[in-house]
C-alpha positions as CSV (number, residue, x, y, z in Angstrom):
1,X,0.0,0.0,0.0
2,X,0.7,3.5,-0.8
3,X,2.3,5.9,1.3
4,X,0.0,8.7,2.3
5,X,1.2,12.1,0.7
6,X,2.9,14.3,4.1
7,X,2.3,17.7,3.4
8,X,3.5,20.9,5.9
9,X,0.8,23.5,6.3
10,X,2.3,26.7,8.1
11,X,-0.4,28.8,9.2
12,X,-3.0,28.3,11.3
13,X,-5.3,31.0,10.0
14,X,-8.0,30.8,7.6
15,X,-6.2,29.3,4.2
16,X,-4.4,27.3,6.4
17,X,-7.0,24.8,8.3
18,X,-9.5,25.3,5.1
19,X,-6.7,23.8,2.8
20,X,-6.3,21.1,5.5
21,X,-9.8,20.1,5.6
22,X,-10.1,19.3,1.3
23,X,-6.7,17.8,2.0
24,X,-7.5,15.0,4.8
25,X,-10.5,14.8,2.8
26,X,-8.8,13.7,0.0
27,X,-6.2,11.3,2.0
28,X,-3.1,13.3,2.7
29,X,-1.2,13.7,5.4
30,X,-1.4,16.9,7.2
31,X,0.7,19.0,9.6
32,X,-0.2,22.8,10.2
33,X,2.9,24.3,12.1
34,X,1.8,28.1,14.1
35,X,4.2,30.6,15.0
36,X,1.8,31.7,18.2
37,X,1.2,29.7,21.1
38,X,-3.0,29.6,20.1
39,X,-5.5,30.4,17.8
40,X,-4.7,33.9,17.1
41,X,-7.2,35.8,18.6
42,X,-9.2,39.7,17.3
43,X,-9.2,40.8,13.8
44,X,-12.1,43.1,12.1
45,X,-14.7,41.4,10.6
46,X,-14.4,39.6,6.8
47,X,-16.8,39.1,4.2
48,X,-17.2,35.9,2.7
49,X,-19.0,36.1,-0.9
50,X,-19.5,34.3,-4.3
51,X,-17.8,31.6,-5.0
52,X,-16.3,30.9,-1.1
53,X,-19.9,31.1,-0.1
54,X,-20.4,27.7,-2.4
55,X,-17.0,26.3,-1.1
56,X,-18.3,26.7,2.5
57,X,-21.3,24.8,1.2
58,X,-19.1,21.9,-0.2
59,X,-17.0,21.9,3.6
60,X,-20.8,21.4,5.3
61,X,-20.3,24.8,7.3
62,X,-22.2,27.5,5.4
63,X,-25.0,27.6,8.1
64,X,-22.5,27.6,11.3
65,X,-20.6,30.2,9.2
66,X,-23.9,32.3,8.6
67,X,-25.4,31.9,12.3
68,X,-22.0,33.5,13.7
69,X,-22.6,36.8,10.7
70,X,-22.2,39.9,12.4
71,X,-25.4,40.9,11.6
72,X,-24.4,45.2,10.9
73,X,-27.5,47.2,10.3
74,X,-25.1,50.6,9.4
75,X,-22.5,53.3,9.6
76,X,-22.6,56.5,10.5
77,X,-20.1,58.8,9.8
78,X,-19.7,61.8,12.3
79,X,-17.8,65.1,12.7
80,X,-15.5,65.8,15.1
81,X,-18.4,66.6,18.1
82,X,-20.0,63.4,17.1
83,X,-22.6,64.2,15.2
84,X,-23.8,62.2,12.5
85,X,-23.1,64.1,9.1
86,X,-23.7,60.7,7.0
87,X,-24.6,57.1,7.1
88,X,-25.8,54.0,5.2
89,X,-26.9,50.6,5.3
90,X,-25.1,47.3,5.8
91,X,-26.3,46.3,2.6
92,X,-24.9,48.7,0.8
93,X,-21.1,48.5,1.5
94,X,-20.8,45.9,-1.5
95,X,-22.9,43.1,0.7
96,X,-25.3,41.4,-1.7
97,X,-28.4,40.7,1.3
98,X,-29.2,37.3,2.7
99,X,-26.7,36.0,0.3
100,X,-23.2,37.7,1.4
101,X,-21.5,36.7,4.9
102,X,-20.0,39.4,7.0
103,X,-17.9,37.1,10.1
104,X,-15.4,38.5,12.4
105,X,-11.9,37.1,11.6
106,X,-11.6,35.1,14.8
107,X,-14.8,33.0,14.7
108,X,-13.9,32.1,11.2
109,X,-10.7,30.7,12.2
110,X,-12.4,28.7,15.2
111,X,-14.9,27.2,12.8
112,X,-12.1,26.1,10.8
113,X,-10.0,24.9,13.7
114,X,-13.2,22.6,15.1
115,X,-13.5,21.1,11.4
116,X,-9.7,20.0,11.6
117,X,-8.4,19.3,15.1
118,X,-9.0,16.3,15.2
119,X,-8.0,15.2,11.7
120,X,-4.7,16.8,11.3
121,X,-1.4,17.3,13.8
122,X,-1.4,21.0,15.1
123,X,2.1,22.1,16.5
124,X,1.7,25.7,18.3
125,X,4.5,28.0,19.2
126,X,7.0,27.0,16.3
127,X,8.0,27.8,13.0
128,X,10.1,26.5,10.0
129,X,13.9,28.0,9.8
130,X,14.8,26.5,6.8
131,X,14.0,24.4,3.7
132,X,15.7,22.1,1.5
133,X,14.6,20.3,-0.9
134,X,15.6,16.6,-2.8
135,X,14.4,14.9,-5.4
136,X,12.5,12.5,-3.0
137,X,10.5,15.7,-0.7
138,X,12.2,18.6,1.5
139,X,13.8,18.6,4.7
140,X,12.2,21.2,6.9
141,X,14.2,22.5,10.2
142,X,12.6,24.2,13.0
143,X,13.4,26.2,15.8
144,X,11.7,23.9,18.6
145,X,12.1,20.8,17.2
146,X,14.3,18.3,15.0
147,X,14.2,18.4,11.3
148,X,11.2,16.5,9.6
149,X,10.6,15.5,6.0
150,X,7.8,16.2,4.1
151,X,6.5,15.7,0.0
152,X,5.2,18.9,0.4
153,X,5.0,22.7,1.9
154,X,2.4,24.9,1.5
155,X,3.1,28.6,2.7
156,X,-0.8,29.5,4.1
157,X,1.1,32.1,6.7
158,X,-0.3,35.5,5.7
159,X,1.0,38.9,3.8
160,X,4.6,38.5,5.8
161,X,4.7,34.8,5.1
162,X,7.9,33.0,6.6
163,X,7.6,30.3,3.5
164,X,8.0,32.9,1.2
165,X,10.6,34.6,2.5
166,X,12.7,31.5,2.6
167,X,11.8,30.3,-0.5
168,X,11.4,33.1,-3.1
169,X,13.4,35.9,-1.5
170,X,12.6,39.5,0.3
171,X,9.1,40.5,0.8
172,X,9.5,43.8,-0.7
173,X,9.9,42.8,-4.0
174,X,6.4,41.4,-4.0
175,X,4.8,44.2,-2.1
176,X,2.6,47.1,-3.0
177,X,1.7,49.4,-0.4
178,X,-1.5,51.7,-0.8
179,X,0.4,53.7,1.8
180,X,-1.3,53.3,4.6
181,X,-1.1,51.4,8.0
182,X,-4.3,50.1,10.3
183,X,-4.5,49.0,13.8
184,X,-7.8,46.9,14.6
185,X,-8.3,46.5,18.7
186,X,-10.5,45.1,21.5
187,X,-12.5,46.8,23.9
188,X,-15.7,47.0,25.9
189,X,-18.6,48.5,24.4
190,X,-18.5,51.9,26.0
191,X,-20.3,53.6,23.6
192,X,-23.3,50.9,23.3
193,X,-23.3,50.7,19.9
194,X,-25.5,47.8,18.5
195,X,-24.3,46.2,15.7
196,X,-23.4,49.3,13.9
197,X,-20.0,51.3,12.8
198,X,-19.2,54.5,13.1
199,X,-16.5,56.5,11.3
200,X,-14.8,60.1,12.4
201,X,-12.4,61.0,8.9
202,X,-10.0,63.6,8.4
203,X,-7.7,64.5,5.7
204,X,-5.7,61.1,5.8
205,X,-7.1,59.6,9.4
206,X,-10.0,57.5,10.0
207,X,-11.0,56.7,13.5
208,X,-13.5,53.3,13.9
209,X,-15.8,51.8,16.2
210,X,-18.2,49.0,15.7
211,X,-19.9,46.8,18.0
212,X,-22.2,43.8,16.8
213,X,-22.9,42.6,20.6
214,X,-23.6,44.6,23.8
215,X,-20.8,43.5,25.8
216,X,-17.5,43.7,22.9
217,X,-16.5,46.2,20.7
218,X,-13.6,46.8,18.1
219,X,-11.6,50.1,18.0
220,X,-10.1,51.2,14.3
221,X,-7.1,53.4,13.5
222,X,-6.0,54.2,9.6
223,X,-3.5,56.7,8.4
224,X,-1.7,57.6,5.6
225,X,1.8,57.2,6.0
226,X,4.8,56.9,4.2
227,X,6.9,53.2,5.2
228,X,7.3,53.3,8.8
229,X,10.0,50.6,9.5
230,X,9.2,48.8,13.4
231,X,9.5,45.3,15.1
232,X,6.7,43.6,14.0
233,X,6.4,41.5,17.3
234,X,6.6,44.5,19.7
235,X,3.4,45.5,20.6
236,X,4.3,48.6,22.4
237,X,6.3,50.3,19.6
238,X,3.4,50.0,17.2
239,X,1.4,51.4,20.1
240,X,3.6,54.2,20.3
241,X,3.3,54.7,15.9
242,X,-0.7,54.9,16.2
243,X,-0.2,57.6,19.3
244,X,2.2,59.4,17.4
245,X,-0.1,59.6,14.7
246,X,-3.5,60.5,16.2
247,X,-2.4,62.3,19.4
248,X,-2.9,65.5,17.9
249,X,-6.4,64.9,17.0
250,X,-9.0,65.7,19.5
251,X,-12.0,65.0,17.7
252,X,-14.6,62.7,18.7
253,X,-14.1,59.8,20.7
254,X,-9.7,59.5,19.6
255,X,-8.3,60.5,22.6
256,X,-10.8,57.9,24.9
257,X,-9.6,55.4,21.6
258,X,-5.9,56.0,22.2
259,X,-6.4,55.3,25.6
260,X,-8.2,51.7,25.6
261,X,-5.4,51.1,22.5
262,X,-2.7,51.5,25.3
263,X,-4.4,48.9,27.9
264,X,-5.8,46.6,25.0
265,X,-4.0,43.0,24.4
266,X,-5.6,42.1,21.9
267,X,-4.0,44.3,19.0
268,X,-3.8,44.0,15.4
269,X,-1.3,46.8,13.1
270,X,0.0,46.4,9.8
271,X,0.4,48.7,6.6
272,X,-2.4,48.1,4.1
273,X,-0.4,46.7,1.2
274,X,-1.2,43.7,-1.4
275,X,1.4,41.1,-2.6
276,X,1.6,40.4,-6.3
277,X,3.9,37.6,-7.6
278,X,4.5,36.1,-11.5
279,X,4.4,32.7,-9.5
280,X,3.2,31.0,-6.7
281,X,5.4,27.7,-6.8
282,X,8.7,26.6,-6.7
283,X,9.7,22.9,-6.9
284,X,7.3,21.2,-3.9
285,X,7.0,24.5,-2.4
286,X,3.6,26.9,-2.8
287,X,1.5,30.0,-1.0
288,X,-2.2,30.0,-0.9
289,X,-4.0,33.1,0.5
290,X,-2.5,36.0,1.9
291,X,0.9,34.9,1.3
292,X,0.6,34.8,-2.4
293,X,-1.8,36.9,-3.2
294,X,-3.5,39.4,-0.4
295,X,-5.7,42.0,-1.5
296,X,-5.3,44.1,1.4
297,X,-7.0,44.4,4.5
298,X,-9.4,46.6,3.6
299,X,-10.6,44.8,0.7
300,X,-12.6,42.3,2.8
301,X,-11.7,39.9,-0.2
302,X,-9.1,38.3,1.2
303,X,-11.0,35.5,3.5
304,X,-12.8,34.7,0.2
305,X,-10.1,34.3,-1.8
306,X,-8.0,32.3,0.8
307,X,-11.2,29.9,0.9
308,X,-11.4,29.6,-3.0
309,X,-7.9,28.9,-3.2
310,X,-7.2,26.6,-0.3
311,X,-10.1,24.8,-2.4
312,X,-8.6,24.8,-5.7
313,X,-5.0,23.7,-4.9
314,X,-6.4,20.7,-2.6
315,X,-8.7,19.8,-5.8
316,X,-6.1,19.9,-8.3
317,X,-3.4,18.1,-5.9
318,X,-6.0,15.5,-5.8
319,X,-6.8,15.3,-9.5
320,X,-3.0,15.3,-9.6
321,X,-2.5,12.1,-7.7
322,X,-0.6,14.3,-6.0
323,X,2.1,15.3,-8.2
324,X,2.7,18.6,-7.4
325,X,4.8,19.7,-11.1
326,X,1.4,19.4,-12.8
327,X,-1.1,20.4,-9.5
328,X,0.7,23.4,-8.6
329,X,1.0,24.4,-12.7
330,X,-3.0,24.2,-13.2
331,X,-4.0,25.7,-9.6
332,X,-2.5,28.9,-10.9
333,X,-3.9,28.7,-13.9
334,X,-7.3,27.8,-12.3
335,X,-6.4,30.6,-9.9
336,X,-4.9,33.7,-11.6
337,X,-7.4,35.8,-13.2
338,X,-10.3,35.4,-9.9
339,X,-7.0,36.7,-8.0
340,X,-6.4,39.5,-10.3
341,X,-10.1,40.9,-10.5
342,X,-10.4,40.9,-6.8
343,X,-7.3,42.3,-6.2
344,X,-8.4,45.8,-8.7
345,X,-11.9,45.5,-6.6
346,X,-9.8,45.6,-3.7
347,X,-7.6,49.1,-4.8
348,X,-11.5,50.7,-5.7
349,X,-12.8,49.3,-2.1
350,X,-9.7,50.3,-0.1
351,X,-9.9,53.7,-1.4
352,X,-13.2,54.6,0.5
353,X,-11.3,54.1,4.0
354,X,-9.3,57.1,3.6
355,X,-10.1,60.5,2.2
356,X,-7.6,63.0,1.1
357,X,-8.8,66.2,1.7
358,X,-11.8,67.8,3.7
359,X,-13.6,68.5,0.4
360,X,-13.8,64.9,-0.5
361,X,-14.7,64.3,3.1
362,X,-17.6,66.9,2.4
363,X,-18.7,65.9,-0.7
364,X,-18.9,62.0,0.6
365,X,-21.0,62.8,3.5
366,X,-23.2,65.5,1.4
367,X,-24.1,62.3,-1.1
368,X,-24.7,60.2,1.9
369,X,-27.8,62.5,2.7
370,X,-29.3,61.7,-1.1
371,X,-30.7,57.6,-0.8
372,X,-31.0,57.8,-4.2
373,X,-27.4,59.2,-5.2
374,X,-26.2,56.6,-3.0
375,X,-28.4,53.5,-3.7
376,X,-27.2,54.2,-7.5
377,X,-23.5,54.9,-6.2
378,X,-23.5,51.1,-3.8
379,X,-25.6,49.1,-6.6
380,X,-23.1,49.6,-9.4
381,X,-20.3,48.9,-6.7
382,X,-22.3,45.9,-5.2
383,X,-22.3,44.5,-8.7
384,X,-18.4,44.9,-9.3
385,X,-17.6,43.1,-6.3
386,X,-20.0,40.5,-6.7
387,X,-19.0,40.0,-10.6
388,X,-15.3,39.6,-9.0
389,X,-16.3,37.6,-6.4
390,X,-18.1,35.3,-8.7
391,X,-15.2,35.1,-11.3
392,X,-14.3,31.9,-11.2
393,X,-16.1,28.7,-12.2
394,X,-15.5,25.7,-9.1
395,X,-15.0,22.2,-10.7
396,X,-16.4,19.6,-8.6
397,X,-13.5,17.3,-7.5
């Protein structure tokens, strides 16, 4: 009898434990190796739409994924006093109703981590040092552990993916920044929003609050910046980047924000940038999701598209008999053009976080007083993203 295929999953995300699932599914071996000691916790909320709506289907969790939807009913946009100078519905914001999925970041990942604990090995609190690969598979080394060989390694570790780096080189040569950098937080609901957002903007700032339960909320900071170079694992200087950049603004609720920012531990900052690559593979080694091929943040495409493609590459692996020269080859090719379209829906989406000047902050929240300006404005946006979403064709495998 056949060896089963062993294949090394780092990443313990979304793309991650989705492409474990179809995997196990479909008789390989599967490790998923986590730089954090846990499930990592926070995150803003993600939509799920189109064609990952039908993948969920196919994984049996498209009603546990909708029961957890965050259920948003609008945002309000207000001035500097607080007082509401624009708003819309939940709909609107490129959310086709009752069909579209809006989820916070961290029950996603729990979903996916229920489907899959118990079918593949999880190892927490290490990560890969190096690769080297053989004609026969690829000796990984780690830093808590001895080296292990594997057929395979699939790179499902996010924007700054570790697999990458080690395998194709620097991140910056992949990397496009839209110039700007976003901090997503925890706190308690001081405000008592209920399930609603609201947005303070100045020329280059955005200040954010949403709460879709009484007791939890999320805190938002986004500013324009030009590359800010920090520790990415030390919490308190990227604490000290967001204070430097909004402690001059008084408005609204920021300086109660910047406070809660300073106890909060669970903390999210990172620049809003997207990765573009010519490939994805190289030899056994490939990315799925973020790592080679985030839309940004802000797109709320890039949950959807790590779904899809977690999907695709376990299907054609499988179709492959496993042979990763001719699997990896068509899951790009399946791949690439969905990627692309949602990535350009992404730069069009991404904008709207941040405005440039007061005019354009004027002139957003004088059309948010028209319905009928705006219900034209959000149904010709609502069909781009959903045309992108849906711009791919899923084999059945």
């Amino acid at each position: 009898m056949m060896q089963p295929i062993r294949v090394l999953i780092s990443g313990a995300s979304i793309a991650g434990p989705a492409l474990a699932y179809w995997l196990h599914r479909y008789g390989f071996e599967v490790t998923i190796i986590e730089r954090a000691p846990t499930l990592r916790p926070g995150g803003y909320a993600v939509d799920i739409r189109g064609a990952a709506i039908l993948v969920l289907e196919r994984m049996c969790i498209l009603d546990q994924v909708r029961a957890a939807d965050t259920h948003m009913t609008g945002v309000y946009f207000v001035n500097k006093k607080g007082k509401i100078k624009g708003q819309m519905s939940e709909a609107s914001i490129g959310n086709q109703h009752g069909m579209d999925i809006e989820i916070l970041r961290e029950d996603l990942s729990n979903i996916l981590y229920d489907l899959t604990k118990d079918k593949v090995t999880y190892i927490w609190g290490d990560s890969i040092t190096s690769i080297n690969e053989s004609e026969t598979g690829v000796e990984v080394q780690f830093i808590n552990r001895k080296p292990q060989i594997f057929d395979l390694i699939i790179g499902a570790d996010g924007i700054h993916s570790n697999v990458r780096n080690l395998t194709f080189g620097e991140e910056e040569q992949f990397k496009r920044t839209l110039g700007c950098y976003i901090s997503i937080f925890n706190l308690e609901n001081y405000l008592n929003l209920d399930h609603c957002q609201m947005f303070f903007t100045v020329p280059g700032k955005t200040v954010g609050y949403s709460a879709n339960n009484n007791t939890e909320a999320k805190g938002m900071f986004v500013f324009q910046s030009e590359s800010l170079k920090y520790d990415r694992y030390n919490l308190e200087e990227q604490k000290n980047l967001i204070n430097n950049a909004f402690k001059e603004l008084t408005g609204w609720e920021t300086p109660s924000l910047l406070n809660k920012l300073k106890e909060s531990s669970d903390f999210y900052f990172d620049e809003i940038c997207q990765i573009h690559m010519p490939t994805w593979s190289k030899g056994r080694i490939t990315l799925v999701g973020d790592a080679a091929y985030c839309p940004s943040p802000l797109s709320g495409q890039g949950s959807s598209l790590a779904l899809v493609g977690a999907y695709v590459l376990a299907g054609e692996l499988k179709a492959a008999h496993g042979d990763h020269t001719k699997s990896f080859i068509s899951y790009e090719k399946e791949m690439r053009n969905f990627v692309q379209k949602n990535q350009k829906i992404a730069l069009l989406t991404a904008g709207g976080m941040i405005e440039k000047s007061n005019l354009k902050i004027k002139l957003r929240n004088l059309m948010l007083r028209f319905p009928i300006v705006m219900s034209t404005m959000f149904k010709m946006i609502t069909k781009m993203i959903a045309k992108a979403a849906n711009e791919i064709e899923l084999k059945d495998y």
